[in-house]
C-alpha positions as CSV (number, residue, x, y, z in Angstrom):
1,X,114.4,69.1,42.2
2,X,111.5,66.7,41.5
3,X,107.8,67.8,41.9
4,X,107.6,65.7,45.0
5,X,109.9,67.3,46.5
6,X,109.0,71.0,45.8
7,X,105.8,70.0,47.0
8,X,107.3,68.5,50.2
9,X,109.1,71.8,50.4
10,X,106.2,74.1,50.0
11,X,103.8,72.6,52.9
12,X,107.0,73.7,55.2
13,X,105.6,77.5,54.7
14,X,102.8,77.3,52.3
15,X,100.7,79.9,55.2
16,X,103.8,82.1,55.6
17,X,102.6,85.5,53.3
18,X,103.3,85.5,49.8
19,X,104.6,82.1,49.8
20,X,103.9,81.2,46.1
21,X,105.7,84.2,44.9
22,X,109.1,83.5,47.3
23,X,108.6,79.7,45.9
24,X,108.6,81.2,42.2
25,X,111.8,83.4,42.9
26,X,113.4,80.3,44.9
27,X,112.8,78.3,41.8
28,X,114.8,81.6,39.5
29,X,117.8,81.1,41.9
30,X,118.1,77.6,41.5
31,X,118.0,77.8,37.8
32,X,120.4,80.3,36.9
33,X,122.8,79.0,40.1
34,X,123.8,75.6,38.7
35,X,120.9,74.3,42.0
36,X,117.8,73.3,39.6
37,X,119.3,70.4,37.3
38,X,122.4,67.5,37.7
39,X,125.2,68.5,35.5
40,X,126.2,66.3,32.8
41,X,130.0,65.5,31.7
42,X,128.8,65.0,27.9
43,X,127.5,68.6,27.5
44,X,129.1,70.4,25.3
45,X,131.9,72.8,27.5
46,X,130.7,76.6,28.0
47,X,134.5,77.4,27.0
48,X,134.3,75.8,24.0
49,X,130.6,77.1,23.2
50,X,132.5,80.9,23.5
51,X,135.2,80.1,22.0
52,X,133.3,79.2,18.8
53,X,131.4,82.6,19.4
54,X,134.2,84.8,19.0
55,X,135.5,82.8,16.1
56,X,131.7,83.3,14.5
57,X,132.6,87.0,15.3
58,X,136.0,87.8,14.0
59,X,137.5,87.6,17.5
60,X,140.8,85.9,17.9
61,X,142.0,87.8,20.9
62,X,140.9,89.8,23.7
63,X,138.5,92.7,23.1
64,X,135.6,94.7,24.8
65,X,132.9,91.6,23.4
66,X,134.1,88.4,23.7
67,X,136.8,88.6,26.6
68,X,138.6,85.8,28.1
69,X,138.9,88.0,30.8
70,X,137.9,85.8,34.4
71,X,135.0,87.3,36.3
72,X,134.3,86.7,39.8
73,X,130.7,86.3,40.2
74,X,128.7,87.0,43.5
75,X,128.4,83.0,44.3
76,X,130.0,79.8,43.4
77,X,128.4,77.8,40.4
78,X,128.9,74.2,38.6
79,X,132.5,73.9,37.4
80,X,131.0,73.4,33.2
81,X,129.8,77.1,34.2
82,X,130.7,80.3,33.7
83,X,130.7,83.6,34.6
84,X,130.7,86.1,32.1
85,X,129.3,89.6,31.0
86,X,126.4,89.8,28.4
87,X,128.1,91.7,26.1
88,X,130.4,88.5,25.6
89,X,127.5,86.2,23.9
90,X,127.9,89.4,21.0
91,X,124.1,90.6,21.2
92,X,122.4,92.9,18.6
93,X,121.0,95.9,20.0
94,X,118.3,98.3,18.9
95,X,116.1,100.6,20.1
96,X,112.7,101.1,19.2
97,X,110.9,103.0,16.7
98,X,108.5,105.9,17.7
99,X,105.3,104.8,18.4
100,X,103.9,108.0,16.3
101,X,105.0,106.4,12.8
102,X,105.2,108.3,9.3
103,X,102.8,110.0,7.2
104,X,103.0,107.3,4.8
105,X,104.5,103.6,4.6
106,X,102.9,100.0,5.4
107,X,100.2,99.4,8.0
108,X,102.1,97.5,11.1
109,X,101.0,96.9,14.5
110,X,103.3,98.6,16.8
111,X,104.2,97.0,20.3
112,X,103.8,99.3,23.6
113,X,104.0,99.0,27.1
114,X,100.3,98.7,27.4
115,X,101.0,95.2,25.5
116,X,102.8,94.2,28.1
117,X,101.3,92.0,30.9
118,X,103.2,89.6,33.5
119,X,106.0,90.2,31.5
120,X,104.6,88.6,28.4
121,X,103.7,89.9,24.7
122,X,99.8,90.4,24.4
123,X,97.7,90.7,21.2
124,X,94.6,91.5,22.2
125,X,94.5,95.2,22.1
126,X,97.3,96.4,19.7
127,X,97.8,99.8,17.9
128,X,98.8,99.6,14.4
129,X,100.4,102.6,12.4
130,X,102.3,103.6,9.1
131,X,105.9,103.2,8.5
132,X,108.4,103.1,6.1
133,X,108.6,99.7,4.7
134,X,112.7,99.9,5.6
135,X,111.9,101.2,9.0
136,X,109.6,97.9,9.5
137,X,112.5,96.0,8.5
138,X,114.7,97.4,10.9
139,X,112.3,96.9,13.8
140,X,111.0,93.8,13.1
141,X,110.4,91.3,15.4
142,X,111.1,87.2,15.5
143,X,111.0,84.0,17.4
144,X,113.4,84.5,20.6
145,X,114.0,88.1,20.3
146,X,114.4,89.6,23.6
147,X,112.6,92.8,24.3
148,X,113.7,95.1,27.5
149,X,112.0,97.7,28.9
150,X,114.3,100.7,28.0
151,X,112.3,103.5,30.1
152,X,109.5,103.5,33.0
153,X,108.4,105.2,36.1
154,X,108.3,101.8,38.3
155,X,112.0,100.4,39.3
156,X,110.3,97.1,39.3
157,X,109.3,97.4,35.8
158,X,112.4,99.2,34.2
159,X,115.0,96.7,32.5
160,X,112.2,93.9,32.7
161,X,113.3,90.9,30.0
162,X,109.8,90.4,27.8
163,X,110.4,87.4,25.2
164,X,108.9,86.9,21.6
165,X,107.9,83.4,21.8
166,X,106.3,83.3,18.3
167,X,107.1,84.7,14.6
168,X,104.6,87.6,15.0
169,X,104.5,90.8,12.0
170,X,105.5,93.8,14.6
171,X,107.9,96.4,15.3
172,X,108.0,97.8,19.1
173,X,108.1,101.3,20.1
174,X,111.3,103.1,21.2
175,X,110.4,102.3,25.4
176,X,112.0,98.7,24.3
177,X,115.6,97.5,23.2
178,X,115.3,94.8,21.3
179,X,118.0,92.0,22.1
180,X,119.1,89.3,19.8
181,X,121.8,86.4,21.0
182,X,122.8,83.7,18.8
183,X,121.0,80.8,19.7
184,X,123.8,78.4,19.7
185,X,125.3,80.2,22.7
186,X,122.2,80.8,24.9
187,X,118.5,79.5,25.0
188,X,116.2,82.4,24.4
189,X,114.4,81.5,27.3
190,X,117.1,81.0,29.6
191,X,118.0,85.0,29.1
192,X,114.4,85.8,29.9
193,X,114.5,83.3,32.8
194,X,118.1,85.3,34.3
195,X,116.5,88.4,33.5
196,X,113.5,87.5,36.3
197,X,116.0,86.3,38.7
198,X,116.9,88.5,41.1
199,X,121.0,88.1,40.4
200,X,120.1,90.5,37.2
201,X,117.5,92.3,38.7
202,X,119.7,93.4,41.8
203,X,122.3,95.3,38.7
204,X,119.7,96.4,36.9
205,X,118.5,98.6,40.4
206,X,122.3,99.8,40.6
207,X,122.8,100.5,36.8
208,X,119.4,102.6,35.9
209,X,119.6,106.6,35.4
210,X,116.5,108.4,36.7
211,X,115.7,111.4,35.1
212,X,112.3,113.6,35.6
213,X,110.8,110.6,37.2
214,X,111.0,108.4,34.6
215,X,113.7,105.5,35.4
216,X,116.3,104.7,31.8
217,X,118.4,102.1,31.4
218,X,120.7,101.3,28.0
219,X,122.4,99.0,26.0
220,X,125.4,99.8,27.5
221,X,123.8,98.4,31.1
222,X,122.6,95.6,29.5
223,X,125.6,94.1,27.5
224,X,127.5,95.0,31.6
225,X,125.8,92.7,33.3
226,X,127.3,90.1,34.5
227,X,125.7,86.7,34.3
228,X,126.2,82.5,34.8
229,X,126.5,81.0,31.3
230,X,125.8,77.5,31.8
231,X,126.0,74.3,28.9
232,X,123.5,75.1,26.3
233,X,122.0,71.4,26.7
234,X,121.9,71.9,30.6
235,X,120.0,75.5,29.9
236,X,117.4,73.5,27.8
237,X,117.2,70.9,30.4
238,X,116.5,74.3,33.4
239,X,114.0,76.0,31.3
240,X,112.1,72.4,30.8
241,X,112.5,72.2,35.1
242,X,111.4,75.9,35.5
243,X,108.6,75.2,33.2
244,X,107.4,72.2,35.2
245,X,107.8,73.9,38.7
246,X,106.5,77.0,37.6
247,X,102.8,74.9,36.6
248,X,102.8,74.2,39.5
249,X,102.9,77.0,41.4
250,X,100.1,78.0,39.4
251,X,98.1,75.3,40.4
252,X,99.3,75.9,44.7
253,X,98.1,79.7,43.7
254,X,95.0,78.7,42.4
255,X,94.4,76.2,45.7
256,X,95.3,78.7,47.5
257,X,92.7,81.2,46.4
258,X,90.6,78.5,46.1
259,X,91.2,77.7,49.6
260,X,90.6,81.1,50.8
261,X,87.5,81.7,49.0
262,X,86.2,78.7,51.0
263,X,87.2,80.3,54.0
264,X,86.2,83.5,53.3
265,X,82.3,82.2,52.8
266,X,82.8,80.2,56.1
267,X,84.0,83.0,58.2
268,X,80.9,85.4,56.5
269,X,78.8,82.5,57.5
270,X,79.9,82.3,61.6
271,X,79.6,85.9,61.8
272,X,76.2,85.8,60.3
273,X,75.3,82.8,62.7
274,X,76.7,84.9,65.4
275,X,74.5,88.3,64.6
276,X,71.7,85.8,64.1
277,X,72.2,84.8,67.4
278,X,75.0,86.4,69.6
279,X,75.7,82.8,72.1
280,X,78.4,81.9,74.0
281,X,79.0,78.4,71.4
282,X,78.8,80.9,67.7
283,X,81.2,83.6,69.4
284,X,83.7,80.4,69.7
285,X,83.2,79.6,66.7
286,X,84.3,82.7,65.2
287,X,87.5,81.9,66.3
288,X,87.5,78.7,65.0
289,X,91.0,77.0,63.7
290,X,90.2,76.2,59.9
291,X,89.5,79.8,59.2
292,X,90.1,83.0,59.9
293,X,87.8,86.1,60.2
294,X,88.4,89.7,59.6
295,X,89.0,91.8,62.8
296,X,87.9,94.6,60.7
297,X,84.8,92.7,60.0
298,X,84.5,91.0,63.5
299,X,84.4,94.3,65.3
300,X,81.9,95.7,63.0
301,X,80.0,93.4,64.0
302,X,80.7,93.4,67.7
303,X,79.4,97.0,67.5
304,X,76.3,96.5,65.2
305,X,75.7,93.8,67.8
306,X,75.3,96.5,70.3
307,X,73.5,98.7,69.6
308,X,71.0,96.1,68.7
309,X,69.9,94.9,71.8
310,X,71.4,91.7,70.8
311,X,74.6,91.8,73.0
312,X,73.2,91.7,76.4
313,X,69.7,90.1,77.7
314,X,66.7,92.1,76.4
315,X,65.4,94.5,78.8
316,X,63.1,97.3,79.1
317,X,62.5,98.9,75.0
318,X,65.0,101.1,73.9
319,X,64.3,104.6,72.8
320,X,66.1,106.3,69.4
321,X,67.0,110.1,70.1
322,X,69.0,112.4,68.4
323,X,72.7,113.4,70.2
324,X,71.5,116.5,71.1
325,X,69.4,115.9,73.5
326,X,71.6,113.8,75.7
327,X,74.1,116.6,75.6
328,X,75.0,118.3,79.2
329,X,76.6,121.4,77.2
330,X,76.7,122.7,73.6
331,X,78.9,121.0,71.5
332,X,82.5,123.0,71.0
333,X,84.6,123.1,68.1
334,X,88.4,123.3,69.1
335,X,91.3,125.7,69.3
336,X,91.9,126.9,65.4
337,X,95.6,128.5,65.7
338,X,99.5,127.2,64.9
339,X,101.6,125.3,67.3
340,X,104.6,126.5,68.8
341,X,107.9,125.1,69.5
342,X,107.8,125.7,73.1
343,X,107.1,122.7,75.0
344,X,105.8,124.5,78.3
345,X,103.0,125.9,76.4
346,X,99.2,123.9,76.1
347,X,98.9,120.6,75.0
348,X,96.6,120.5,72.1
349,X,95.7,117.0,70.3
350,X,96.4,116.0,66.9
351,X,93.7,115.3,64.7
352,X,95.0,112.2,64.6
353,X,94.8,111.4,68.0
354,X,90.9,111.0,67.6
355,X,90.7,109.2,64.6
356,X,93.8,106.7,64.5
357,X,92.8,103.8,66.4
358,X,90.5,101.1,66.3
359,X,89.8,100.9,70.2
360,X,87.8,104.1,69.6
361,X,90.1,106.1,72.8
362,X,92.1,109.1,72.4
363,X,95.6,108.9,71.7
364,X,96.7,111.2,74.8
365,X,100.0,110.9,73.5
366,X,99.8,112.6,70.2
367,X,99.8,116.3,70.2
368,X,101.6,119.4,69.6
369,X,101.9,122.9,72.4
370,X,99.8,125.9,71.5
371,X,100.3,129.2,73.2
372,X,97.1,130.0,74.8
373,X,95.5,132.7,77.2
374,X,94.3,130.9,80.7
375,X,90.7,131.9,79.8
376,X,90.9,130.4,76.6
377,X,92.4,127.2,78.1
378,X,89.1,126.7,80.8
379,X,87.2,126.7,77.9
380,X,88.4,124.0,76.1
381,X,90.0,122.0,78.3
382,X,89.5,118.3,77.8
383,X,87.9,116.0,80.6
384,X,87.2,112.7,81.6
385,X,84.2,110.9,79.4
386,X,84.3,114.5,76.7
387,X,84.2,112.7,73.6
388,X,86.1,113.7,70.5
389,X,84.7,113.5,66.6
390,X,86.7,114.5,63.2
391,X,84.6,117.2,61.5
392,X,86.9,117.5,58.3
393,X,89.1,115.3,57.0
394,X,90.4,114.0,53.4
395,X,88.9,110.3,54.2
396,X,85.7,109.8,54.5
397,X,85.8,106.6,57.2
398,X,87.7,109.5,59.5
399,X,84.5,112.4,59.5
400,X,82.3,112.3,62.1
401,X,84.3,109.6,63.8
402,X,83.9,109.5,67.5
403,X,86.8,108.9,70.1
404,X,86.3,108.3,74.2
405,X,88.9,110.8,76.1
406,X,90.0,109.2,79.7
407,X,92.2,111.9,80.7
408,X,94.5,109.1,81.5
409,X,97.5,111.4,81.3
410,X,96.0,113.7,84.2
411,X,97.5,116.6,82.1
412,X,95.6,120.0,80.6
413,X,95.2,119.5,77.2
414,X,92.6,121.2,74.3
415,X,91.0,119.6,71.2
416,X,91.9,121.1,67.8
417,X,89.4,122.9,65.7
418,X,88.8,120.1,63.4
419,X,87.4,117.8,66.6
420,X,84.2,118.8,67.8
421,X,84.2,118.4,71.9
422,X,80.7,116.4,72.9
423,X,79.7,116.1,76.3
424,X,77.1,113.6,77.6
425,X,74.5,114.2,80.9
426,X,76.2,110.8,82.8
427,X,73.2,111.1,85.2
428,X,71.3,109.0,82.1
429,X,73.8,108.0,79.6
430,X,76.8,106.2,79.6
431,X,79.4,108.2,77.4
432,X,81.3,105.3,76.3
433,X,78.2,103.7,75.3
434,X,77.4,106.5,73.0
435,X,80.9,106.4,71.9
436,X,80.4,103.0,70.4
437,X,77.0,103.8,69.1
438,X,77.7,106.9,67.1
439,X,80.6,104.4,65.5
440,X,78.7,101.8,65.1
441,X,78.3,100.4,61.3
442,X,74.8,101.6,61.2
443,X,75.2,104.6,62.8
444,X,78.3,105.2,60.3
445,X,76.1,104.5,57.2
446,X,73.6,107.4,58.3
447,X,76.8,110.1,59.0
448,X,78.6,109.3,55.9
449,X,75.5,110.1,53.7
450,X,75.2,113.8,55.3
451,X,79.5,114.3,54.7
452,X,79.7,117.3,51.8
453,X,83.0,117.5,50.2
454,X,84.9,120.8,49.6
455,X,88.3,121.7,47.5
456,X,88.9,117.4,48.1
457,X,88.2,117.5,51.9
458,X,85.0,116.2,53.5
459,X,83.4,117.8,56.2
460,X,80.8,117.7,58.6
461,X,79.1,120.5,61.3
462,X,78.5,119.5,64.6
463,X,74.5,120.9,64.0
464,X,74.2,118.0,61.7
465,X,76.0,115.1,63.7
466,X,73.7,116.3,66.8
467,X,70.7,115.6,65.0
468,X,71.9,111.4,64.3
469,X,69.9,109.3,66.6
470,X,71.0,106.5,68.3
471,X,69.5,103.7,70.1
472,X,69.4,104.6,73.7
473,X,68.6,101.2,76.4
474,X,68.5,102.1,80.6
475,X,72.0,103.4,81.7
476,X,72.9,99.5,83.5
477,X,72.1,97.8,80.3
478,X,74.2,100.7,78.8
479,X,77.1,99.7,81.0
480,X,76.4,96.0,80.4
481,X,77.4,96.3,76.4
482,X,80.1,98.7,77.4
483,X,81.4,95.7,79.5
484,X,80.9,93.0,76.8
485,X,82.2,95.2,74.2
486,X,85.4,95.4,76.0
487,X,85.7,91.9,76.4
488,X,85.1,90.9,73.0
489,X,87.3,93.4,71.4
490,X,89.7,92.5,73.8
491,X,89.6,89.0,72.2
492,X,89.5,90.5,68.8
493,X,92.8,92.3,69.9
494,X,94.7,89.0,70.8
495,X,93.4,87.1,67.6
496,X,95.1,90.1,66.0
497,X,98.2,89.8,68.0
498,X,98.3,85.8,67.4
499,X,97.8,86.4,63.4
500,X,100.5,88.9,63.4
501,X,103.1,86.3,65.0
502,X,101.9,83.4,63.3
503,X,102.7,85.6,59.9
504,X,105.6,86.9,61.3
505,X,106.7,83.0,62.7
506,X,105.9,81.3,59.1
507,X,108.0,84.4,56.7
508,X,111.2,83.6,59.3
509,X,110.8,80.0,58.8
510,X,110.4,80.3,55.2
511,X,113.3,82.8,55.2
512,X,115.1,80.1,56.7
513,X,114.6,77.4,54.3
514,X,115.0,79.4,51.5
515,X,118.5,80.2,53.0
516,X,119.9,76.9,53.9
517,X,118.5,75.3,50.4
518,X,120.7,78.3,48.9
519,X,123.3,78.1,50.9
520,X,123.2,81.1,52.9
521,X,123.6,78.5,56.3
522,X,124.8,81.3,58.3
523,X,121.6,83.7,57.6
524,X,119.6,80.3,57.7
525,X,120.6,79.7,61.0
526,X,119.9,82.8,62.9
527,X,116.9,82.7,61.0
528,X,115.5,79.7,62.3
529,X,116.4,80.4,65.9
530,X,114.8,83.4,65.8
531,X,111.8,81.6,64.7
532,X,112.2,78.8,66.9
533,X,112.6,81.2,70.2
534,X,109.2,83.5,68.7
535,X,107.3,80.4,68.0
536,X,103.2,80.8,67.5
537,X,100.7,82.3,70.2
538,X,98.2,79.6,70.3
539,X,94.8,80.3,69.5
540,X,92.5,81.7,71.5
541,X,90.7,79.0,74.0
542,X,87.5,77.5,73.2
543,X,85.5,77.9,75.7
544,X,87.1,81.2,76.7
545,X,85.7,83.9,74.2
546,X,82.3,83.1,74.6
547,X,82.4,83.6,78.8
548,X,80.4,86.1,79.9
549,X,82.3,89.1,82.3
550,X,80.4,90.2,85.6
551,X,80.0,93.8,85.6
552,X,80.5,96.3,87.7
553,X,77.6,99.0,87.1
554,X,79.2,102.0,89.0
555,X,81.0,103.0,85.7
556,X,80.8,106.3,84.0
């Protein structure tokens, strides 16, 4: 595969999620498949190269290292190939020493896990201790040794292939096997390159032993896994290929970053232009096609944006009062007893039903049945425009968040005891309004401060949220921001929708290449028609985001 046409490959999907990283295992399959390279009839037979090996070894026949024994691997490869098991290119096995060291003996630095990064030996923080001068021997460490991580917690770590690419005075501690091949049968970075590749990495998941959380594999896995022995002139030529491809994918990451730091400052930049001054033209350009903002970010804005008087035409001065005092009723904390199986009995929300979604409603869906007295049920019944907020939770963003209930599913249901039950006078204020006011970044900021944390939960008394003021316009202007709240996070919520797809649309195509290029055509082919059929939701409209809704004033 040439650079031009890895490249060529790479534009196909480079916006599909993680596209760099599925370009960098694409590249490990070709390589240890026979894919990456021609084959070339004056290499030097891989039948020949083991034969030599067992003769090397004292082995004239069959025997448990060094079969002849034919192996049917999971794919086809090149017909100079073969498969074969690794205990076959006769590796040396040891494990390491104990990172603790003796009383006395020579000063060595000792290799740990903490040495380890990507899967490469590092230097720069190293621990050195006293061992016995044989014991250094025995552990020492030389150019194209193979070190394997012998124990960790992570699957994705245990089993990992690290190699010593220089002559370097070490030993390793005993979380490592240290592996040594003869050279003349396999290319020291050809075993590290099949140890990345998913063809070991799939054996290694099957083969490890997982004992007090702490995942083990041994030589005995190892020297079983089975594995594609190609020429030793062809490996040189792959690992010179995989070299070369893998630069650059380094230099498409760093683009990419790059890229998306560029885009990141331009989409900080329209939604600053767009606070600055809240017009029909910035609000398009928010959704502008060479960049993409946050919809975290965009709605935080929406809401900042009203409670501003920024969001609608500027009428008559606002006034900042405290929650209280717009209260109809005294605030009521919810029904504190255990659910019941019995699913006649009261609905009673979750606690999650008030704090889960972004749209700031109540999830009328999510609750539990409580077994409560009829009096008890009249008093904290739930009702149209009642809103909801989280005094106690384990994360902070949830406490004193406020949710709208619309009683949408017309049946009886109570608040639990963690959401505190606020109920607006709707002769002056618009409930939803104060909804989005009281979770409104600046309103958050002032709620978060006040939050006390207790045995690792954070909590929050209703006396204390009452006394957060908010910035109160006429009830029509009220209703106005409601209104263009609603249509704004409306077009946030498509945005969202046409990211997800376009995600979604780019991994199936990618999926798909990557398939037929391996020749999985089968896969590749449902693949593609599935991507194909889903296709990408267009972007939303110019024009259309920044059109202002007519408003119907009669609302709560």
């Amino acid at each position: 595969m040439t650079p031009d046409a890895f490249l060529a490959l790479f534009d196909r999907f480079a916006e599909a999620p993680g596209a760099v990283g599925k370009m960098r295992d694409m590249v490990r399959e070709f390589a240890v498949t026979g894919k990456l390279v021609s084959q070339e009839a004056k290499d030097k037979p891989t039948e020949i190269t083991l034969n030599d090996l067992r003769l090397k070894n004292g082995i004239k026949g069959q025997g448990e290292a060094g079969s002849t024994e034919s192996i049917n691997g999971p794919c086809g490869l090149p017909e100079s190939w073969k498969w074969i098991r690794l205990i076959d290119l006769f590796p040396e096995f040891q494990n390491g020493a104990s990172s603790r060291g003796d009383k006395v003996g020579v000063p060595i630095v000792v290799l740990r896990l903490a040495d380890i990064t990507r899967r490469r030996i590092s230097l720069n923080d190293t621990r050195t201790i006293q061992i016995d001068r044989k014991d250094a021997e025995k552990y020492n460490l030389r150019h194209g040794d193979t070190l394997i991580t012998r124990v960790n917690g992570s699957a994705d770590i245990v089993g990992t292939f690290v190699p010593v690419e220089l002559d370097v005075r070490a030993i390793y501690c005993d979380h490592f096997i240290r592996m040594r091949i003869d050279p003349s049968a396999m290319n020291p970075a050809f075993i590290v390159l099949l140890g990345a590749a998913r063809l070991v990495r799939s054996q290694i998941e099957v083969l490890f032993i997982t004992t007090a959380g702490q995942k083990t594999v041994n030589q005995g896995h190892i020297g079983s896994l089975i594995i594609p022995l190609p020429p030793l002139a062809e490996q040189q030529r792959i690992v010179a290929k995989v070299d070369e491809l893998m630069a650059l994918c380094d230099r498409l990451e760093a683009q990419q970053q790059e890229r998306e730091m560029r885009h990141t400052a331009l989409a900080r930049a329209s939604l600053a232009r767009f606070a600055d001054a809240p017009t029909p033209a910035n609000l398009d350009f928010l959704f502008h096609r060479t960049f993409t903002v946050s919809t975290k970010e965009l709605r935080k804005a929406i809401l900042t944006l009203a409670v501003t008087d920024r969001l609608v035409s500027f009428g008559p001065a606002w006034k900042r009062k405290p929650l209280e005092s717009i209260l109809s009723e005294a605030s009521v904390n919810g029904v504190s007893m255990g659910p019941t199986d019995d699913a006649t009995a009261t609905e009673i929300l979750r606690i999650s039903a008030g704090t889960s979604g972004h749209d700031f409603f109540v999830d009328e869906d999510d609750f539990k049945h409580v077994d409560l007295p009829i009096a008890e049920v009249k008093k904290y019944q739930l009702a149209p425009g009642d809103l909801l907020a989280c005094r106690f939770n384990g994360n902070l963003h949830y406490v004193g968040k406020f949710s709208y209930y619309r009683g949408a599913s017309q049946r009886v249901q109570v608040n639990p005891d963690k959401l505190i039950r606020f109920r607006i006078d709707t002769d002056t204020n618009c409930p939803r309004y104060v909804c989005l006011a009281m979770n409104a970044p600046p309103t958050r900021q002032a709620i978060e401060v006040m939050c006390a944390t207790t045995a690792g939960n954070i909590g929050l008394s209703a006396g204390r949220l009452k006394t957060i003021e908010i910035p109160l316009p006429p009830l029509p202007e009220q209703r106005r921001i409601v209104a263009k709240v609603d249509q704004l996070m409306a077009l946030v919520d498509q945005l969202e929708t046409q990211l997800a797809e376009s995600r979604t649309t780019a991994t199936r195509l990618m999926d798909a290449i990557v398939a037929e290029l391996t020749g999985r055509t089968a896969t590749a082919r449902m693949a593609a028609a599935s991507a194909t059929t889903t296709g990408a939701a267009a972007p939303v409209a110019p024009g259309t985001a920044g059109h202002w809704p007519a408003v119907d004033e009669s609302g709560p």
